[in-house]
C-alpha positions in Angstrom: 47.9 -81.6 53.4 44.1 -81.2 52.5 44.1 -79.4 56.3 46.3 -76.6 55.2 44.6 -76.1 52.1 41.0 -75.8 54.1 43.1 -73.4 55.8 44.3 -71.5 53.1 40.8 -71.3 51.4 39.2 -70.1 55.1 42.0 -67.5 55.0 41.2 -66.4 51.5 37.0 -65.8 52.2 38.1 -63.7 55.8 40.3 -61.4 53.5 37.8 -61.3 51.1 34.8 -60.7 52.9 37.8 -57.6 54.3 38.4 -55.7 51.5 35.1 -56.6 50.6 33.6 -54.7 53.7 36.3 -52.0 53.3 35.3 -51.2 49.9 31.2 -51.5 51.0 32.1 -48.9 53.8 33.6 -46.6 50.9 30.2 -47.4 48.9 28.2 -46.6 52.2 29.8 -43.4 52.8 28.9 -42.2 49.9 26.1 -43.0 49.9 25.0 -41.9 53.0 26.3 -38.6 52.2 25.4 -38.3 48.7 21.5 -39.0 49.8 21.0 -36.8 52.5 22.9 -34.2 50.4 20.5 -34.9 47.2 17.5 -35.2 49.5 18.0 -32.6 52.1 20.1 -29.8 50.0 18.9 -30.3 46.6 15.3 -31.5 47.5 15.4 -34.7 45.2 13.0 -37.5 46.5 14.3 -40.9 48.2 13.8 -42.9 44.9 15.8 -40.2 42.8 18.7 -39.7 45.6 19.3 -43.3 46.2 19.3 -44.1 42.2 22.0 -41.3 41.7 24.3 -42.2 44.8 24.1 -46.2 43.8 25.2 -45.1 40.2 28.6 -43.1 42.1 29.2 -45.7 44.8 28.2 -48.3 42.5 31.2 -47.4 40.0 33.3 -47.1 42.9 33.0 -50.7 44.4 33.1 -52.1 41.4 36.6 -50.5 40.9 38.1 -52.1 44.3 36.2 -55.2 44.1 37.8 -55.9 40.1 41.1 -55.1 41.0 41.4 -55.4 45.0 38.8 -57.5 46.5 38.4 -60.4 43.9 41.1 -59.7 41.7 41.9 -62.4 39.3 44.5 -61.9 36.4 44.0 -64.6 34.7 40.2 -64.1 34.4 40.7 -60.3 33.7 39.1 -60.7 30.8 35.7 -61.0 31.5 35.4 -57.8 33.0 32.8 -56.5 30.9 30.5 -59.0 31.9 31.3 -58.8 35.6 30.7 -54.9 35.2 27.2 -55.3 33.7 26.1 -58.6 36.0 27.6 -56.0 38.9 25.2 -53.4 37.6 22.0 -55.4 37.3 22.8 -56.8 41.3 22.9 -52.9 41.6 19.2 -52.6 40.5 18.2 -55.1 43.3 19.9 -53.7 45.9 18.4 -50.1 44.5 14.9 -51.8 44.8 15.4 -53.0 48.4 17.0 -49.6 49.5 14.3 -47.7 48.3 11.4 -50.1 49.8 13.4 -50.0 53.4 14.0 -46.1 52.7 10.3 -45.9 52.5 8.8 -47.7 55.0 11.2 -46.1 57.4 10.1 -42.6 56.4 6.3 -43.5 56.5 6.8 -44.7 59.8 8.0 -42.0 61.1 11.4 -42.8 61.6 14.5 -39.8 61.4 15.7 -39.5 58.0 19.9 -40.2 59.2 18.0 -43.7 60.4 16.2 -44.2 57.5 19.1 -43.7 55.0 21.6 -45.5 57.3 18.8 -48.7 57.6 18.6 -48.8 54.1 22.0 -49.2 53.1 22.9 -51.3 55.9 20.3 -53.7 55.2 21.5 -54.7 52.0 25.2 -55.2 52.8 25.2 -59.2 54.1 23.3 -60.6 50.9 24.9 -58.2 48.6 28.8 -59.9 49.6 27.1 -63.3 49.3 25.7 -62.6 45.7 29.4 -60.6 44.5 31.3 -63.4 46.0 28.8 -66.0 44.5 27.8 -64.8 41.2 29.4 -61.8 39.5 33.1 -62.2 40.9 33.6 -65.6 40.6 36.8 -67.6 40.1 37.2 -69.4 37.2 34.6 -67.8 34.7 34.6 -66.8 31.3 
């Protein structure tokens, strides 16, 4: 019995961590469009671009991971929380974006690499902190 239920809770983390990267590779791509747009078309810096696509994707993710990814309907009620905890995380990973972002571009690197780094480098810790902290079985 307790087997099966290991299982079952194995199971559960490999979807997860699924829809989890499906809806990241929504939040990447548009990112990585909406930056090199605001950057290259518009002539925004990194800092501003990045800010401005995370606040779009952002919204997005959130979206799919509340009602998709780590959908609860039980705990639907602390959404509000999850939304602003979600938001804050967002902040960090804007932080580390833009200081990978940078150091690319000041050494030299293409700007596609630079942008594509930045968001990729983010994407490991930021399911372990969702899954860990904000979305969370069980809260109130």
């Amino acid at each position: 019995m307790l087997e099966r239920l290991e299982i079952g809770v194995r199971d559960l983390r490999v979807t997860q961590f699924g829809y989890f990267a499906a809806a990241s590779g929504i939040g990447a791509t548009i990112d990585f469009v909406l930056i090199l747009y605001l950057t290259i078309q518009i002539g925004l810096s990194g800092w501003q671009a990045i800010g401005i696509s995370m606040l779009v994707s952002a919204s997005v993710v959130y979206f799919i991971h509340e009602h998709v990814t780590f959908h609860d309907p039980v705990e639907s009620r602390s959404s509000g929380r999850r939304w602003f905890a979600f938001l804050v995380w967002s902040v960090g990973i804007y932080v580390v974006r833009v200081a990978v972002f940078s150091i690319l571009i000041f050494a030299g690197a293409p700007h596609v690499l630079s942008v594509a780094a930045a968001i990729v480098s983010t994407a490991l810790l930021n399911f372990m902190v969702s899954q860990g902290a904000i979305f969370v079985r069980g809260d109130s």
